[in-house]
C-alpha positions in Angstrom: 113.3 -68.0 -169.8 112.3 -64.5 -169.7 113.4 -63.7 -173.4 111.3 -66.3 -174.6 107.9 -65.1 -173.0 105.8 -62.6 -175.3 105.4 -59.0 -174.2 102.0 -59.0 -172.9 100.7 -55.9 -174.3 102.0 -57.0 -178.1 100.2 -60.7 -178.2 96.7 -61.7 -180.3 95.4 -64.6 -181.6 95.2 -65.7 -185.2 93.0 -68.4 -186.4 92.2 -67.1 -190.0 95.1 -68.2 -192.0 94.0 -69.4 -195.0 93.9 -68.1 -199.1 91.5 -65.0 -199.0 92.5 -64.1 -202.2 91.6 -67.4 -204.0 96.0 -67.3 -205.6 96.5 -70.3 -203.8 98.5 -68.9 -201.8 98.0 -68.2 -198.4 97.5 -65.0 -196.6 97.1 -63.2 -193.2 94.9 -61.1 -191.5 96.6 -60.2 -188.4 95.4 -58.1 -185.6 97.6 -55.1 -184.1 97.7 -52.4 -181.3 95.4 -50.3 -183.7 93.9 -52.1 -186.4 94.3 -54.7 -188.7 96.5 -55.7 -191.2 95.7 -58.0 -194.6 98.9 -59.4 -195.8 98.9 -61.0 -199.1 100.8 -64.1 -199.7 103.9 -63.4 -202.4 105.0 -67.1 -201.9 108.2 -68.6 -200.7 107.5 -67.7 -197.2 106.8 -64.2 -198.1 104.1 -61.6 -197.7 103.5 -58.0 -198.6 101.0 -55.3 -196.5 98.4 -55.0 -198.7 95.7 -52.9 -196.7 95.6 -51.5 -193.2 92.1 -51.1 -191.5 90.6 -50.6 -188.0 87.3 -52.0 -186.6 86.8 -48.9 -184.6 84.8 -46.1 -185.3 87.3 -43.5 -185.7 85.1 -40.7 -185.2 84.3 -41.8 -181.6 86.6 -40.9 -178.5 88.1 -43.8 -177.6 87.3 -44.7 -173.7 91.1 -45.3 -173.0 94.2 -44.8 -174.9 96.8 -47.8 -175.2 99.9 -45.4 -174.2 103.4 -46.8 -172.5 102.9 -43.6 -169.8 100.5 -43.5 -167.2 99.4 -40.1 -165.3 96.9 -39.9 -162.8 95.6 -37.3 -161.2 92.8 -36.6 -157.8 91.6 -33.7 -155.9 89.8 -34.6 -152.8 88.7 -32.6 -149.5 89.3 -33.9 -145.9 88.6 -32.5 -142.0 91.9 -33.5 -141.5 93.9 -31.6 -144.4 91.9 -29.7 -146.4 92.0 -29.5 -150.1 94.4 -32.3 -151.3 95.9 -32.6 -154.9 97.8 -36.0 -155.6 99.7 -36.4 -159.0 101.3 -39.4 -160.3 103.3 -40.1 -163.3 104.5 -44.2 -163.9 106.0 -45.8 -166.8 104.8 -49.4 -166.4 106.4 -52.7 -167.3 104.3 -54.6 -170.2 104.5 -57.5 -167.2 102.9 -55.1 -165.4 99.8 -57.2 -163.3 101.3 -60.5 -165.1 101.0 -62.4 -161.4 98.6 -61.1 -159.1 99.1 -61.0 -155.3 95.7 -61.8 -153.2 95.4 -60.7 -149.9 92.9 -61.8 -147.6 91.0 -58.6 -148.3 90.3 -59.5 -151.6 86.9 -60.0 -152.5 84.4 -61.4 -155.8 83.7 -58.2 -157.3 87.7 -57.6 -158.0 88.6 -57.6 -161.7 90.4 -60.6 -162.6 91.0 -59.4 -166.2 91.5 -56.3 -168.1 92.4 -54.8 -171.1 93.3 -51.3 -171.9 93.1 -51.9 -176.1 90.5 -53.7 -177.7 88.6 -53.6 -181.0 85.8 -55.7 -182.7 87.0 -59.0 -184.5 86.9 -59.3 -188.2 85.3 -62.7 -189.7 85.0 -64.1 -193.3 82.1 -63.9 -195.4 80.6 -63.6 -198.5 78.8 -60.8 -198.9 78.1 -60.7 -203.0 78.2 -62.8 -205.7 81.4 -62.1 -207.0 82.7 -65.4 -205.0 85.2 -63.2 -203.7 85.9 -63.3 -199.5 84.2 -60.1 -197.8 85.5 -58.9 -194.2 83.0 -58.0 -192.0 82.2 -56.9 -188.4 80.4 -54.9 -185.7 80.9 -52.1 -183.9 79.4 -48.7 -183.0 78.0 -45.6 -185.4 78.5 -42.2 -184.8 74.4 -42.5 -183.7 75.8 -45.0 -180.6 73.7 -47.9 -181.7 75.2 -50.7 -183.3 76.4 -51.1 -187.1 77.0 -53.8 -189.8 80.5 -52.9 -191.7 81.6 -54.8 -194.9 85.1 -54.3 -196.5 84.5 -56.2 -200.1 87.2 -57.7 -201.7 88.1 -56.2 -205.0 88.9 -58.5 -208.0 92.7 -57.5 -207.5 92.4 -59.4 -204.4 92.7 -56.3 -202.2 90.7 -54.8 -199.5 89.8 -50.8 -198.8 90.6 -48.7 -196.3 87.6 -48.1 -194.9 84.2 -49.9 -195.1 82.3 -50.3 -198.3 79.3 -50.6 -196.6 77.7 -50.3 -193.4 74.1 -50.2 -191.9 72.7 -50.6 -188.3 71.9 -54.0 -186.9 69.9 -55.0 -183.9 72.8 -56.9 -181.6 70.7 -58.4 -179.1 71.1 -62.5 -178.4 72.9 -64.7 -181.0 74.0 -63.8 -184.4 75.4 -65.9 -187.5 76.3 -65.7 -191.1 75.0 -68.3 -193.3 73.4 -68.8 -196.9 69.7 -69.8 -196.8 68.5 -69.1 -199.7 71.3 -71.0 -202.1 72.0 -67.9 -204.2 76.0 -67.6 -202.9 75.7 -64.8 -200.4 75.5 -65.1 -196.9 72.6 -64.3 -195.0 72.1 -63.0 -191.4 70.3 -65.0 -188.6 69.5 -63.5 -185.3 68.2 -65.7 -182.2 66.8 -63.5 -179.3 65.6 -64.9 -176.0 65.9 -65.6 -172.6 64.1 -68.9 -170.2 61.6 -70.3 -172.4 60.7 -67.6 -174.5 62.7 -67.2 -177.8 62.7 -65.1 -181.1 64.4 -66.0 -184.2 65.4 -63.4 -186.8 66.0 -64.2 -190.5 67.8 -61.5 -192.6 68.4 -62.3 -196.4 71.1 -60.6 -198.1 70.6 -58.9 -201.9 73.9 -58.8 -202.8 75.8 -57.1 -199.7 73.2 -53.8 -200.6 70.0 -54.6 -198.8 71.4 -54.7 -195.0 69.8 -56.2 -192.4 67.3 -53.6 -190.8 63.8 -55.5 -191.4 63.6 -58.9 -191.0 62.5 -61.3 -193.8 60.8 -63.7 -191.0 60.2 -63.9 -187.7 59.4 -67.6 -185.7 59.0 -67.5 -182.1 59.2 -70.6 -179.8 58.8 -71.7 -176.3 61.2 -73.9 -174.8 64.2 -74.7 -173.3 68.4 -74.9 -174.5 66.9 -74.0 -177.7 69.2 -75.0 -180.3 68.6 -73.6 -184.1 70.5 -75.3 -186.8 70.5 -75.3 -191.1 71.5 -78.6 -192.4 70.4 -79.9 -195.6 69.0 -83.4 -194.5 67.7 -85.0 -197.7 70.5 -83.6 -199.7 68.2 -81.6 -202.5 70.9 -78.5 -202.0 68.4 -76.7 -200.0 69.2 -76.1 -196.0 66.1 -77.2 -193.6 65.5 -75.4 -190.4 66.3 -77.5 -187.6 64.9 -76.6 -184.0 64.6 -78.4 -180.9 64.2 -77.1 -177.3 63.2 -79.1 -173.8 60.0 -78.4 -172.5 58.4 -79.1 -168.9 55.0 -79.7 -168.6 53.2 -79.2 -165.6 51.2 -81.9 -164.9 53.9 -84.1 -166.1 56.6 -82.7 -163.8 54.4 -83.0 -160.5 53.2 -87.0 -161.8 56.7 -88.2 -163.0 58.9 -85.5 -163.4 59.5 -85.8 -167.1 60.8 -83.2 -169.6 59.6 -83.5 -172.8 62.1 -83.1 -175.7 60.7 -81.6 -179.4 62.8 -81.5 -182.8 61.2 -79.5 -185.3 62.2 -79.2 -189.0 60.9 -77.0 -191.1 61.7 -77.1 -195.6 62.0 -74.0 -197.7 59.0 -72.4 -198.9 58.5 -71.8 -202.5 60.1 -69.0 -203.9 57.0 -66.8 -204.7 56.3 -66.4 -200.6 57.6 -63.9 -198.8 58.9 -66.6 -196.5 62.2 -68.4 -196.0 60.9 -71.4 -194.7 56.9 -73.1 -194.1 55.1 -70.9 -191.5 54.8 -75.0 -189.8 56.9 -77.5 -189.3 56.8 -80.7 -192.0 57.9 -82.8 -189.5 58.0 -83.0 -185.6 59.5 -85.5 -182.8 58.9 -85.6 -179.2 60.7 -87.6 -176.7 60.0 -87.6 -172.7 62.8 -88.1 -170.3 62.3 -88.8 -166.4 64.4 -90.3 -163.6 64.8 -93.5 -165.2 66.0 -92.5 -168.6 67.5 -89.2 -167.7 70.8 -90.5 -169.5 69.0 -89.3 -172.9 69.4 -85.9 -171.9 73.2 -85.7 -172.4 73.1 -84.7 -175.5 71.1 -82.9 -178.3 70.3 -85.4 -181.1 72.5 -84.7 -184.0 71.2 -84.4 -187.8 73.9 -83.5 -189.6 75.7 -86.9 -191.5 74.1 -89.6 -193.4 75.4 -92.8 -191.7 73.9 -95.5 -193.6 74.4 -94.2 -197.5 71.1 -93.5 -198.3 71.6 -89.4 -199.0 69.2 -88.8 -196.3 70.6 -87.6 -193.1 70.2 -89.6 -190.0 69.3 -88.8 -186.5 72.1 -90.1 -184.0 71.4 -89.9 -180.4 71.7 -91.5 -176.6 69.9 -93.9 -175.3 68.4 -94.0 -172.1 70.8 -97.5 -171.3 73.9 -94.9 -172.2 74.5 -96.5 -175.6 74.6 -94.3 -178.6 72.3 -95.6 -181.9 70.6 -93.5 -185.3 67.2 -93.7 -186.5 66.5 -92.9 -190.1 64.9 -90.1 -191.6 62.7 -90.3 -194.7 61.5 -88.3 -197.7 58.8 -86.0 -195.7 61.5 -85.8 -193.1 59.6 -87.5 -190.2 62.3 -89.3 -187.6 61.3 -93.2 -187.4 60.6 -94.4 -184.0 63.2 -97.5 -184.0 66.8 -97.2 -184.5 68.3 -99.1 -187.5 71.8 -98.8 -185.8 73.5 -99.0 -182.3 76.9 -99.0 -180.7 77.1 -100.5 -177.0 80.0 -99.4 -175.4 81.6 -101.2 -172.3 80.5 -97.5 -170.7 78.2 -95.7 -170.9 78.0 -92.8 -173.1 77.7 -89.3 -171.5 78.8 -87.4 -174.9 79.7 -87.9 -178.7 80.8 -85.5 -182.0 80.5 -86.6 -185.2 83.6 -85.4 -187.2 85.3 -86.8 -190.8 88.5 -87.8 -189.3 90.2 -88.7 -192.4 89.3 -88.6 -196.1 86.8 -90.9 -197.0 83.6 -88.6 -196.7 82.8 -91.0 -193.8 81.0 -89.6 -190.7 83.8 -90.3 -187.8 82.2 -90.8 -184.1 84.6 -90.0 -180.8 82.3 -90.8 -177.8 82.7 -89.1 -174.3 82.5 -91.3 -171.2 83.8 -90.6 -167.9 87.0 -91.3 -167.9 87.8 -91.9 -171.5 87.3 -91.5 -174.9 86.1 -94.0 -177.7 86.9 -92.9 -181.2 84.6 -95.5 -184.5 86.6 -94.5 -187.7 83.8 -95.6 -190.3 84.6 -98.7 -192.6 84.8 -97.8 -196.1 
């Protein structure tokens, strides 16, 4: 039983195995004491250390050092005994802290997890055209503000040592990769805000050499749970801005306590503006929830599959009876007020995702009650 439990010290996660290096084979990018390590796939369960990197800065003291020995050392003066020096040296067990004893001393403020080695996480992007996986991540410049560092893949299928690139990056709230422009690179969005007042940043990307200092635009909205998504609802091949918050009105709230509900969605501008997407929305839908349909509120309606064919995306929600239904939208992307579809369940509905649960290109629906779970595999 012991023998088959991991040293604690030596364990990380891996969730990126796949084929970086498009050989159709796969690879690893596994995480160490120190750094990381890029593995390329040889085949027949076989892989050969390509690079080594770290996501540390290396020309910054680290705040603690990941050693086996630990020395301590006070000075301290008392009434009692004067000047006081106490040393001790320990060599630790990696189980050391594995099970906690609580006294009834203990209190909320004590730490309930720490770690004496960490490092930023490396994700997958694509940072230039070459169509080629880039590794990037964050961590801190020699100026102590934050920075944006890029290891490209060269067409060998091997990455450098040390960044390729790196610029400072403003940190604060949210932050995602995606491409919103269509031209194969990923751009940066940043979404900054806290109670009802929220920023969001767009950063396009010139081929991994523009960084993301300035933004391209900046839309501010009031609101609540603000969610921000890019889905390409009339499937053109361009991504529309998605937005919708809860609001709380105040003459509403003291009459009937209602909370008001608003999806925006905003198209691409032309490619001549300066601007990623309209200054306005082309299309905007408000719903108001109060006590007696507060069952609406469980979750945010969902734009991202096409449910009846058409090529338009559809907008699949609650109901205020708990049942779970879609309502189309059309060409200038307004949300029709009637569903065209809906699923009543023997309970109610507190929850759903809408996943492709096999390989028909058919949206898949697993609903969330109470106590159980309803999965609709779409009909072909």
């Amino acid at each position: 039983m012991i023998a088959s439990i991991p040293q604690l010290r030596r364990t990380s996660y891996i969730d990126n195995i796949s084929d970086l290096n498009g050989d159709g084979l796969i690879d690893l990018l596994i995480p160490g004491s120190k750094g990381y390590g890029f593995f390329r796939g040889l085949g027949g369960e076989k892989f050969e250390l390509a690079a080594e990197f770290s996501t540390l800065n290396p020309n910054l003291t680290e705040a603690e050092s990941d050693v086996d020995d630990s020395i301590q050392a006070s000075m301290r003066f008392t009434a009692e005994q004067g000047l006081e020096f106490q040393i001790s040296a320990a060599r630790p067990s990696p189980f050391a802290s594995f099970v906690e004893q609580w006294d009834g001393n203990a209190t909320d403020n004590e730490t309930l997890l720490a770690a004496r080695s960490w490092m930023p996480s490396v994700h997958l992007a694509h940072m230039n055209q070459d169509e080629l996986v880039d590794l990037v991540y964050i961590n801190v410049s020699d100026d102590m503000i934050s920075q944006f560092n890029v290891h490209q893949q060269s067409s060998s299928g091997n990455f450098a040592n040390t960044p390729n690139w790196q610029g400072p990056i403003d940190t604060s709230g949210q932050i995602q990769l995606r491409d919103l422009n269509g031209d194969g690179v990923d751009d940066l969005i940043r979404v900054d805000g806290d109670g009802n007042d929220w920023n969001v940043y767009l950063y396009t990307n010139t081929n991994g050499e523009s960084g993301f200092g300035q933004p391209d635009q900046i839309m501010r909205f009031s609101g609540y749970d603000l969610n921000v998504n890019f889905i390409d609802i009339d499937g053109d091949g361009e991504l529309e801005l998605s937005v919708s918050y809860y609001t709380i009105p105040v003459v509403e709230a003291i009459r009937n306590a209602s909370i008001l509900r608003t999806q925006l969605l905003y198209r691409r501008t032309e490619p001549e503006n300066d601007q990623l997407f309209n200054r306005r929305p082309d299309s905007s839908f408000e719903e108001n929830f109060s006590a007696d349909n507060v069952r609406g509120l469980a979750e945010q309606m969902s734009l991202q599959f096409d449910v009846d064919g058409d090529g338009i995306n559809d907008a699949i929600y609650i109901t205020d009876d708990g049942t779970l239904a879609a309502k189309k939208i059309d060409a200038q992307l307004r949300i029709a007020d009637q569903p065209f579809w809906e699923y009543v369940s023997d309970r109610s509905i507190f929850g759903f995702d809408v996943l492709h649960l096999n390989n028909d290109q058919k949206p898949d629906l697993i609903l969330r009650h109470g106590t159980a779970v309803t999965v609709l595999v779409a009909r072909p």
